[in-house]
C-alpha positions in Angstrom: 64.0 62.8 -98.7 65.5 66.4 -98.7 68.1 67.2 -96.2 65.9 70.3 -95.0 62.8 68.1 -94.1 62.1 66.9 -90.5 62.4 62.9 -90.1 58.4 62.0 -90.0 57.0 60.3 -86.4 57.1 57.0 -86.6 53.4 56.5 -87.0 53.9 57.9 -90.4 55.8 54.6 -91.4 54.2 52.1 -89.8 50.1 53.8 -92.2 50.5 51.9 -95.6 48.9 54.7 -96.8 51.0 57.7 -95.1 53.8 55.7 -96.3 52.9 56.1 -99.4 51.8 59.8 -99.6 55.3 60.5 -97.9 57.1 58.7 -101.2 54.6 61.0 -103.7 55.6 63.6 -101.9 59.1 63.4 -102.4 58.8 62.2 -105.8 56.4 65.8 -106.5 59.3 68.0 -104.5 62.2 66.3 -106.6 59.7 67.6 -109.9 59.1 70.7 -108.5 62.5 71.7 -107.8 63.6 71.5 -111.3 60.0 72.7 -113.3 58.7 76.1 -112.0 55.6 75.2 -113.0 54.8 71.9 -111.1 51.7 72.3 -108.9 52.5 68.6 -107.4 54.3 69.0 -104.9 51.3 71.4 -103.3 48.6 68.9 -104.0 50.7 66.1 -102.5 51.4 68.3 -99.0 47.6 68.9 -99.1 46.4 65.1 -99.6 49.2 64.1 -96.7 47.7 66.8 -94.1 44.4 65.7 -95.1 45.4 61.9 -94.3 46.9 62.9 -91.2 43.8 65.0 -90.3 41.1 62.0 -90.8 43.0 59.1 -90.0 45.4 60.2 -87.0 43.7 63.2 -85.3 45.4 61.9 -82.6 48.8 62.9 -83.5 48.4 65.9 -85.0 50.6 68.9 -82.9 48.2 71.0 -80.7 48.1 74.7 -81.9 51.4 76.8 -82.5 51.8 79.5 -79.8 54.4 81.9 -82.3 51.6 81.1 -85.2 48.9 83.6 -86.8 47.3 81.3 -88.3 46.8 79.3 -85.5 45.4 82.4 -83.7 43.2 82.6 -86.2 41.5 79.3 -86.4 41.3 79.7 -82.6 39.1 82.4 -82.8 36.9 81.2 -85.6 33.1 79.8 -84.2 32.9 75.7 -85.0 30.0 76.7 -87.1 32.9 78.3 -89.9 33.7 74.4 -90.3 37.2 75.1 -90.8 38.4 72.5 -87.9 39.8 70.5 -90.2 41.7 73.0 -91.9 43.2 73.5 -88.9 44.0 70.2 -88.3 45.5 70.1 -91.7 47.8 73.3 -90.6 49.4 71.6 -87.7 49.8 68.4 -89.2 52.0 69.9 -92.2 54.2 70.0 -89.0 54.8 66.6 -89.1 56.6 66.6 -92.3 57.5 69.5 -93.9 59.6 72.8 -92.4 57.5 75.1 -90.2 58.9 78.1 -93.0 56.9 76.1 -95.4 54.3 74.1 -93.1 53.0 77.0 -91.5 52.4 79.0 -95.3 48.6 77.2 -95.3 
């Protein structure tokens, strides 16, 4: 992995399949820093927050206090359906750089 990344929670190691989306994602990030136009590496962060969010809701970070976008989902009614977005959001936290985790 890239020296920049955080080392994921254990939990991430033990899931077959987070395992798994962490080595795509690494493989898509290796692509991506040498062709401008690989879209990978995006598509990979976005299946591995969406894994994260389904399957282990329970340790995804709580909200960001220095975060707009957190604010934002805060205030949104839970009849927007965007919970899981912001689920997604935090749990980029997990894995990626909060200058790039907190982009989406």
């Amino acid at each position: 992995m890239r020296a920049d990344l955080p080392v994921p929670p254990p939990f991430m190691w033990t899931c077959q399949r987070c395992a798994e989306l962490l080595d795509d994602l690494a493989d898509a990030l290796g692509i991506a820093a040498s062709e401008d136009l690989f879209d990978g590496a995006l598509r990979s962060q976005m299946i591995l927050a969406g894994h994260i969010a389904h399957e282990h809701r329970a340790e995804v970070p709580p909200a960001h206090e220095d975060c707009p976008r957190c604010a934002y989902y805060a205030r949104q009614p839970d009849n927007r359906g965007i919970g899981d977005l912001w689920l997604e959001h935090r749990a980029r936290d997990l894995f990626l750089p909060a200058s790039q985790a907190r982009l989406m």
